[in-house]
VOTORPA-757070 format. One record per residue (C-alpha): residue in one letter; y, z, x. Coordinates in steps of 0.1 Angstrom, whole numbers, plus 5000, padded with zeros to 4 digits. Example, Ala and Ser with C-alpha at 12.3 -4.5 7.8 and 13.67 -1.06 7.14 Angstrom:
% VOTORPA-757070
A495550785123S498950715137
//
This chain:
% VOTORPA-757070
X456095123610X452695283613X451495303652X447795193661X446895583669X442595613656X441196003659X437996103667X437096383650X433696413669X435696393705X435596713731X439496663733X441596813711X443396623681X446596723696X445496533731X444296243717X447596133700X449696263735X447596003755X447695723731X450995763725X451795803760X449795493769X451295263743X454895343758X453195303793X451694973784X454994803771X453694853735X456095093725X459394963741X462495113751X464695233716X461495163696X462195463671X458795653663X457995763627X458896083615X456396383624X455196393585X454996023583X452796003615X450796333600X450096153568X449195883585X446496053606X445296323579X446496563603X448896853600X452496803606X452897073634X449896883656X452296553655X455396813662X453596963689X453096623704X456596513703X457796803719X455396783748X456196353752X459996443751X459796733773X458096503798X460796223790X458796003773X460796003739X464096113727X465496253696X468696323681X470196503649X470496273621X469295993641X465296053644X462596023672X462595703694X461395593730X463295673761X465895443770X465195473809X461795623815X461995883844X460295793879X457196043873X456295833836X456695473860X454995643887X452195753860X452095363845X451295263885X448395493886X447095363857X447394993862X445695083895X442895283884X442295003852X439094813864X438994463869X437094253839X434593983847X435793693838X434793473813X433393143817X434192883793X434492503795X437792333804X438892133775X440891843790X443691893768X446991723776X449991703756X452291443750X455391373773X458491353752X460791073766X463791233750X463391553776X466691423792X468591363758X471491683770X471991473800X472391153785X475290973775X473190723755X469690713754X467690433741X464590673734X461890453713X460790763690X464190873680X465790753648X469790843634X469391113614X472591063605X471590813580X468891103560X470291113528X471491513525X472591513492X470391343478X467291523490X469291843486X469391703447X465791643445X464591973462X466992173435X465291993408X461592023423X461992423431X463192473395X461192353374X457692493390X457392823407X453992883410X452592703435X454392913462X451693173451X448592913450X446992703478X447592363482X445292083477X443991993514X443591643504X447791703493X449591693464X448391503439X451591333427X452391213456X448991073463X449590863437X453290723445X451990673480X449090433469X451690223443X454090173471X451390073497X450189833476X453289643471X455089743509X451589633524X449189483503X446389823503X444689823469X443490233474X443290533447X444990843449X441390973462X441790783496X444590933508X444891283529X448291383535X448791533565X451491683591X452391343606X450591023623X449491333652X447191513631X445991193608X444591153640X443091413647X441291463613X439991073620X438591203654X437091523634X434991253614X434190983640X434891133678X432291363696X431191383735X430591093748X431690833719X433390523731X436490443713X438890123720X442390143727X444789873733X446189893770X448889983771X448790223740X449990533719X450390863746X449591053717X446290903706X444690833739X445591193749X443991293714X440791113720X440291213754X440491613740X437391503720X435591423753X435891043741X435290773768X438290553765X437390153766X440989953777X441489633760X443989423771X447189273751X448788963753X451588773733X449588813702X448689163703X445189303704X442789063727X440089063701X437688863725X437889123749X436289393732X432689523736X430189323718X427989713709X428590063715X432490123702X432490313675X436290363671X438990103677X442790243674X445189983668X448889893661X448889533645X452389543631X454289623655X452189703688X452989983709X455089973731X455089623738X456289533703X453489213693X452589133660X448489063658X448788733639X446388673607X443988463625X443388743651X443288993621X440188853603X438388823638X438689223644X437789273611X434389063619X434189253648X433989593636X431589453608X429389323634X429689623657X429289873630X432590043646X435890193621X439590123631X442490313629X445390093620X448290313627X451890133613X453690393624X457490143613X455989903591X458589993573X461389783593X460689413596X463489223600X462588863605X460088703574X457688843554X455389143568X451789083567X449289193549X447989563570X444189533584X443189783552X444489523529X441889223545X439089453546X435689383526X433589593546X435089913543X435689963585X439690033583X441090363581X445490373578X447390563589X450890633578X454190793585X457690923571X458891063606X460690713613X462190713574X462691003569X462691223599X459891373621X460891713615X459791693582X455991633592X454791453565X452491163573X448691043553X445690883564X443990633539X440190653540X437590403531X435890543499X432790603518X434390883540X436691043509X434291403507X433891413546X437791333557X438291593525X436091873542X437691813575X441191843561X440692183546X438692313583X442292223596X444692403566X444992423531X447392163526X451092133532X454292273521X454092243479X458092203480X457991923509X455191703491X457091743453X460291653462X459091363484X456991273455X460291223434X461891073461X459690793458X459190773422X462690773414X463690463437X465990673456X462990633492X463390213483X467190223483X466790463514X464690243533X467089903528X469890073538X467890153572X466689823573X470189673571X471789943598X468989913620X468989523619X472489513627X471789773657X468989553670X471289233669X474089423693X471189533716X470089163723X473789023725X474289283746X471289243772X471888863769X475988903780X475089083810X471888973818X471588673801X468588463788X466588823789X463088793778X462189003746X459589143726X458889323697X462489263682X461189123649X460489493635X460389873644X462690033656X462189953699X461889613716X460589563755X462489423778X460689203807X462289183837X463288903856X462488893893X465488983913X465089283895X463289593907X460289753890X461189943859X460390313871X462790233898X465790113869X464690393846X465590643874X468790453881X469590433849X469390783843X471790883871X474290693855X473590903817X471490613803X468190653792X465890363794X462190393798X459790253819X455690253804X454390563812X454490913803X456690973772X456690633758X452890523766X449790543780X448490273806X445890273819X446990113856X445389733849X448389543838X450589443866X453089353836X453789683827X455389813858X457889503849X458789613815X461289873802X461389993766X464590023748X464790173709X468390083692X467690333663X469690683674X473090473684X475690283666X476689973679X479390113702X476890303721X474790013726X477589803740X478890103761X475290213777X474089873779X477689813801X476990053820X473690043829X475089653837X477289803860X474390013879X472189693884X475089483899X473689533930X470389313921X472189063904X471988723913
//
């Protein structure tokens, strides 16, 4: 490897000197580590344009004073164990270093999300809401379609991607969205992106600055309140109730973002009913304010016919959607896309190449064929059914040993909420117990979501996802947690 060693040829000190002391500082300094082997002495002396006996000279002198070693056969390479005078020489240096001023720059108030599955390897069944079985992704069939996708183009491994994404599956996004959720959108609309997370964050590129006020249902998203408040946001609580989304509580003026989960709200699990839909629409129409309609598992309703997303109602253009596969597919494959209205298509465009130059070509073809080829629809009814079945033992289960529990949310996704009945103590309290006994059920807070301390309900409510277990492990961790609450039973 070459070694960051610059000459001047103008300097008072010798050539010779110059490379001792910068050679001696980079081992000093931790550059050059113990075993590092250095390059040969013509290497290094074609390297610097300088003659081959300076560098020899050099190596001589560093391993005479212990700094390197070399051996027959083997070739020059950094002291094992440097000798007390070359750590007594690193002291005097870091002492005699002088101190920098420092530099001043303003405190972004980044914080990042708290990951409720941070106990999974303690955990003898954990009902995380943001985990899904990735038992069920379909190996060999994606192993199938990434085969077939890598041989028959090469070249875009040697091209940048789209920003806006690949093209193909733009367009087998926007077929299935129309008939999954009633969105009638062109290929153009849609940005594909790494996940819901950075949908986000290209929407707060466009709309978010110092000082904006955006709208947030309360409780909400970690993720996007976190997000928002990086962007120096001021965050505007609105309150939910059975249906979702209070739309009479929001601000009559000044919100210029709403983020919302109509489908399936998180955490608490409401559905924002049609009537309710059309009034938010009105309201952001009157306002002049956007909304993000995230359905992060609109893909898994179990009870009825889903309705039609907020994009699908709106006439005035206000609704931006944003989409996921990390629940079908898998999060680590990071492929999510946020639909814009088609007055924001060149600026959400722009934004999305300041982030990157598109994703992974491979990733986006072979998803692209996933769809197209009806192999993502058969996918997604086999989760359906599984997952249905999973959510039916997690209510028998909470009604045997607790009995007429009060739900939510169980008609889709992939979580419900649990409300507690009195004789039961607050859910941080349970969640703690809980997790003593290798059971993982979570209370609303950090790493499920974010509230902002003005429901009294919330402290009453746990979260449980039935997703990452089979219906033995829900009967068996549900038991058990049964078992550490006996003592509050009636």
């Amino acid at each position: 490897m070459a070694i960051p060693i610059v000459l001047d040829h103008g300097s008072r000190q010798s050539l010779q000197g110059q490379i001792f002391e910068q050679l001696r500082h980079l081992i000093l300094g931790g550059k050059l580590k113990p075993g590092t082997p250095i390059p040969a002495s013509r290497v290094l002396a074609e390297q610097l344009g300088t003659s081959r006996n300076t560098v020899l000279l050099v190596y001589d002198r560093l391993i005479a004073e212990g700094y390197l070693q070399s051996r027959k056969a083997i070739g020059t390479y950094v002291n094992l164990e440097l000798p007390e005078t070359c750590l007594a020489a690193t002291r005097r240096i870091s002492t005699s270093t002088p101190i920098q001023n420092e530099v001043k720059r303003p405190i972004i108030p980044f914080m990042g999300q708290t990951q409720a599955k941070r106990n999974t390897q303690h955990l003898d069944f954990d009902f995380c809401p943001d985990r899904i079985d990735l038992d069920l992704f379909p190996h060999k069939t994606w192993r199938r379609f990434i085969n077939r996708t890598f041989a028959s183009s090469s070249i875009h491994f040697t091209e940048c991607c789209d920003p806006g994404g690949l093209l193909q599956l733009r367009e087998v996004i926007a077929d299935h969205l129309g008939i999954a959720r009633g969105i009638s959108v062109s290929s153009d609309q849609i940005i594909i992106t790494a996940g819901s997370q950075e949908g986000l964050n290209l929407a707060a590129r466009l709309l978010v600055k110092d000082g904006t006020l955006v709208a947030t249902e309360n409780p909400c998203y970690e993720g996007a309140a976190f997000l928002f408040q990086s962007y120096y946001a001021k965050l505007v609580p609105v309150s939910v109730d059975e249906a979702g989304l209070d739309v009479e509580q929001l601000p009559k003026e000044g919100v210029t973002l709403l983020y919302v989960t109509p489908s399936h709200q998180y955490p608490l699990g409401y559905t924002l009913p049609i009537e309710r839909r059309l009034k938010l629409l009105d309201w952001a129409r009157r306002c002049g304010a956007f909304i993000i309609e995230d359905d992060y598992d609109s893909d898994f309703r179990y009870r009825g016919s889903p309705l039609t997303a907020l994009m699908g109602l709106d006439d005035y253009g206000c609704v931006m959607y944003l989409g996921t596969f990390s629940k079908s597919m898998g999060a680590g494959l990071r492929l999510g896309y946020l639909v814009v209205p088609k007055a924001l298509i060149q600026a959400a465009r722009s934004a999305k190449a300041l982030l990157n130059n598109g994703h992974a070509w491979l990733d986006q073809a072979t998803m692209a064929e996933f769809i197209r080829s009806g192999a993502y629809g058969n996918h997604l009814r086999r989760m359906r059914h599984l997952y249905c079945k999973r959510r039916d033992c997690l209510i028998e289960s909470l009604r045997q040993y607790f009995g007429a529990v009060q739900l939510s949310g169980s008609e889709s996704g992939l979580h419900l909420a649990w409300h507690l009945p009195k004789h039961l103590p607050d859910a941080p309290e349970l969640q703690a117990l809980a997790l003593r006994h290798g059971v993982g059920i979570y209370s609303i807070g950090p790493g499920t979501a974010y509230d902002y301390g003005e429901c009294d309900y919330t402290a009453r409510t746990l979260v449980l996802g039935f997703s990452p277990l089979n219906e033995y492990q829900i009967r068996a961790g549900i038991r058990r947690i049964a078992d550490a609450f006996a003592g509050y039973q009636q």
